[in-house]
C-alpha positions in Angstrom: 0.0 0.0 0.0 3.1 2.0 1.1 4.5 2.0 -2.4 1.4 3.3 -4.3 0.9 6.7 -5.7 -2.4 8.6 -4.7 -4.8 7.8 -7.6 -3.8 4.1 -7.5 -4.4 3.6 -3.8 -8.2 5.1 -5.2 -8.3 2.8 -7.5 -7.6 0.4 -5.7 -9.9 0.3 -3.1 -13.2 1.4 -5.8 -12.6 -1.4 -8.1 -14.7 -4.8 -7.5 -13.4 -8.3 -7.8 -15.0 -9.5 -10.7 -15.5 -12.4 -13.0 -16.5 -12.2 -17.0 -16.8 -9.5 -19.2 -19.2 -6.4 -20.4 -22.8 -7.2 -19.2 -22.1 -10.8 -18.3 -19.5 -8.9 -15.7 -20.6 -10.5 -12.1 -19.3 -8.3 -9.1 -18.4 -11.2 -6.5 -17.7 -8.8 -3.3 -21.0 -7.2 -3.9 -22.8 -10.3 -4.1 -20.6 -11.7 -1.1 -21.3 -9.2 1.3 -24.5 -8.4 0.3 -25.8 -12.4 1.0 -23.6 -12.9 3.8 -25.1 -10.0 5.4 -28.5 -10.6 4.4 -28.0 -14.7 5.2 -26.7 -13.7 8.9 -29.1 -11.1 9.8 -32.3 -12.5 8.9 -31.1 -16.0 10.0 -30.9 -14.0 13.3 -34.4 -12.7 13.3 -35.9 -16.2 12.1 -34.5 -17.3 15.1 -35.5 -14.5 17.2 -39.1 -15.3 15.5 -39.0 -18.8 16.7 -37.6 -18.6 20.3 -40.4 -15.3 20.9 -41.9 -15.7 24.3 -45.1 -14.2 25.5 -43.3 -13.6 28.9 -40.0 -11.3 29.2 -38.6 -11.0 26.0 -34.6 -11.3 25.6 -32.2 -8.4 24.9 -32.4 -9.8 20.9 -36.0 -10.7 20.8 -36.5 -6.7 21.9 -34.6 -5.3 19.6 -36.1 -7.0 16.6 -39.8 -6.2 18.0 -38.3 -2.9 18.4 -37.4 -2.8 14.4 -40.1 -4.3 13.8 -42.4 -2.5 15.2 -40.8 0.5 14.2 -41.3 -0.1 10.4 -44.8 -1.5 10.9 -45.8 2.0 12.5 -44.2 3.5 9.2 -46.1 1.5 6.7 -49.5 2.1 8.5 -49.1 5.8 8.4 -48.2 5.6 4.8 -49.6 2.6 3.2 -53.3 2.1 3.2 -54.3 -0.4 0.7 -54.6 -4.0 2.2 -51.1 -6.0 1.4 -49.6 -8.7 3.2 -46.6 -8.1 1.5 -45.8 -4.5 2.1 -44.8 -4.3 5.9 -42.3 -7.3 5.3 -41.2 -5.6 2.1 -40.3 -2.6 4.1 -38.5 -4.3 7.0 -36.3 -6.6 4.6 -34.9 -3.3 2.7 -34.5 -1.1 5.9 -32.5 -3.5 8.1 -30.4 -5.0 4.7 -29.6 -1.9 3.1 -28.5 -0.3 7.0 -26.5 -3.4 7.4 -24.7 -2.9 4.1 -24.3 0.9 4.1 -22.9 -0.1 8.1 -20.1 -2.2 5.8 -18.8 2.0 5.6 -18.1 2.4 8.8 -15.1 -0.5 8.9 -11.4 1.5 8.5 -11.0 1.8 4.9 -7.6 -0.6 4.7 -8.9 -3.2 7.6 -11.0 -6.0 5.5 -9.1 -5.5 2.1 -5.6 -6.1 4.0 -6.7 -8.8 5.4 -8.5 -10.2 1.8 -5.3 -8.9 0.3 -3.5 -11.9 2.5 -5.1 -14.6 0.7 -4.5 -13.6 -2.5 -7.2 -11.2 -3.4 -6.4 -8.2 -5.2 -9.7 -5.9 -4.9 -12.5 -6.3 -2.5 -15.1 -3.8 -1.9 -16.7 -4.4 1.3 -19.6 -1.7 0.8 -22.1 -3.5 -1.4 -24.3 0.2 -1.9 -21.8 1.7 -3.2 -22.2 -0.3 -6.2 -24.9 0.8 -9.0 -24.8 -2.9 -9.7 -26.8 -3.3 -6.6 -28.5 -0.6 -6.0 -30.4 -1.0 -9.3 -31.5 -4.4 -9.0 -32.5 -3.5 -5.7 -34.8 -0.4 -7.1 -35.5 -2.7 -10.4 -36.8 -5.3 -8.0 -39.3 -2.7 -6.1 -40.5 -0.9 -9.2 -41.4 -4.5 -10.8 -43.2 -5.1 -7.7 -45.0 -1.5 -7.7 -46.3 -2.6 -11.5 -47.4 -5.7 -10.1 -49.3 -4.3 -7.2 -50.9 -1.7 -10.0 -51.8 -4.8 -12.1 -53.6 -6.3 -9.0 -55.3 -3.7 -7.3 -56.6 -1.7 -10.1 -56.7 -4.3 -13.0 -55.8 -3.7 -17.3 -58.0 -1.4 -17.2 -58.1 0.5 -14.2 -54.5 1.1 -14.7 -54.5 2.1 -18.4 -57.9 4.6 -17.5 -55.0 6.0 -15.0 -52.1 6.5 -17.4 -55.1 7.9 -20.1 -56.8 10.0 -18.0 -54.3 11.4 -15.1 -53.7 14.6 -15.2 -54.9 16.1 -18.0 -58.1 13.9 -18.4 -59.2 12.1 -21.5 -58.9 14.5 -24.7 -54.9 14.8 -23.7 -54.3 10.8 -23.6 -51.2 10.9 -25.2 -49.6 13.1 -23.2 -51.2 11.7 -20.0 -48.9 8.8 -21.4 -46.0 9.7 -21.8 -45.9 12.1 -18.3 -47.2 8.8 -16.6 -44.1 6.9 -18.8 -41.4 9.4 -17.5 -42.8 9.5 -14.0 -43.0 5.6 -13.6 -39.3 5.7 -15.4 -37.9 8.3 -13.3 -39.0 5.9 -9.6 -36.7 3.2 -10.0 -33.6 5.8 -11.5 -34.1 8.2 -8.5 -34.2 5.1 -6.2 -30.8 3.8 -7.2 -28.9 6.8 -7.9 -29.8 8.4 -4.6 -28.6 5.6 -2.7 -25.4 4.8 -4.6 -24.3 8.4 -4.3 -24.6 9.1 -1.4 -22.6 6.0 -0.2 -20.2 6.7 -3.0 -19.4 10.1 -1.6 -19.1 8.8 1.7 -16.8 6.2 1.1 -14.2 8.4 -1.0 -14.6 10.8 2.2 -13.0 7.7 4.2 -10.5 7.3 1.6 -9.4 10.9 1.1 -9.4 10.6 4.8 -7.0 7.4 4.7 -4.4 9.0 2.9 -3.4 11.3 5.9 -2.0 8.6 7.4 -1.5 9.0 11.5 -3.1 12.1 10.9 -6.7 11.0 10.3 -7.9 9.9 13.7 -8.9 14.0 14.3 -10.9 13.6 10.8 -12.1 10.0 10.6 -14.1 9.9 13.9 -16.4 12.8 13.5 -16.9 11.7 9.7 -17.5 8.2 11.0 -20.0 9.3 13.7 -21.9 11.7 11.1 -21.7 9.1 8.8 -23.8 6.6 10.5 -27.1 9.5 10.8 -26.5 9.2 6.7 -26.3 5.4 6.4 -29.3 5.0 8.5 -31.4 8.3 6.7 -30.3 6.7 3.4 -31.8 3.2 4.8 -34.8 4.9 5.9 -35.7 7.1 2.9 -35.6 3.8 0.2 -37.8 2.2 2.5 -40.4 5.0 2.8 -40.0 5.8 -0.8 -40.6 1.7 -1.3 -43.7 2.1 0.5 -44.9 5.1 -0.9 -44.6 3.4 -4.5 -46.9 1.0 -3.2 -49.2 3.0 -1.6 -49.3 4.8 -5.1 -49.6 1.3 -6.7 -52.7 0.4 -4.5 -54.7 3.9 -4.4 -57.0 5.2 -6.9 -56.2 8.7 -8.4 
């Protein structure tokens, strides 16, 4: 690390390990980390979910109740359609995407010296701050948002919607192609707001790195701020989730 310039330590630490080539290109940290994490922590609450007591809960059977409660208060005050799926929807993005985005807060040279070890060139440990994931994460909850259209308001409910809204029937066209740009716009918006903001944060932590025994005064108040923006950025792409569904599931 000692012997690298500036822009290749960087570049180092922002490129993936990956196998193939083009599209067929397969980030294998991202998709590591990202099921590891997801793998660990909901194998934790399954098991909190299966050990629950009606008595005194445990410290871990609290805290999940806690969350869980938490996000269930959230979708009730936004969500008003009837959906079994939307409260668990909510609490699987908000506790995975905090638990990757948490990935940030783990000293910038720790994890990849310690992947470097065995052989492993480039390892990035923060799974959001790649688009790769955060697109198939918002790809995934807009093809569920045109699912929930299809099923709440039917064909035709939903095509009277994209006719009709805003401008009413004599404008359908352009009803059309706002409604296409809107509906285009959600899952762009979704992804790009999370990516860069983890992006940014992350180079902050490099930047920060390359002070050497110098960035203790810098890298603790960054970290401690950091961790309001990895939990906002968790929060808002869950309420944004369930406001997509609550649009998905209301009449206009």
């Amino acid at each position: 690390m000692s012997t690298q310039t500036t822009g290749e330590y960087i570049s180092h630490h922002l490129t993936n390990l990956h196998v193939g080539h083009g599209f067929w290109t397969f980030h294998l940290d991202t998709l590591i980390i990202s099921g590891g994490l997801g793998l660990l922590v909901f194998g934790a609450m399954a098991y909190a979910a299966r050990q629950a007591t009606a008595g005194v809960p445990g410290g871990w059977q609290n805290f999940v109740e806690m969350v869980a409660t938490l996000v269930d208060n959230q979708v009730k005050d936004t969500f008003h359609g009837k959906s079994a799926l939307v409260t668990p929807l909510a609490l699987t993005i908000f506790v995975w995407v905090f638990l990757m985005n948490a990935m940030d807060l783990i000293p910038v040279d720790f994890l990849p010296q310690v992947v470097h070890h065995s052989g492993v060139e480039h390892f990035k440990f923060v799974p959001t701050t790649d688009p790769n994931l955060t697109f198939a994460m918002s790809l995934t909850v807009f093809a569920i948002y045109i699912g929930m259209n299809f099923i709440h308001k039917g064909v035709g409910g939903l095509l009277h919607e994209a006719l009709t809204v805003p401008f009413g029937p004599w404008l359908a066209p352009i009803n059309l192609m706002f409604r296409i740009v809107e509906d285009v716009a959600k899952p762009i918006s979704l992804a790009l707001r999370l990516f860069g903001n983890m992006y940014a944060g992350e180079m902050v932590f490099i930047l920060i790195a390359l002070l050497g025994v110098w960035q203790l005064p810098l890298a603790l108040p960054w970290a401690l701020f950091h961790i309001l923006i990895i939990t906002l950025q968790a929060f808002v792409f869950m309420m944004l989730t369930v406001v997509y569904m609550s649009m998905a599931a209301e009449s206009h």
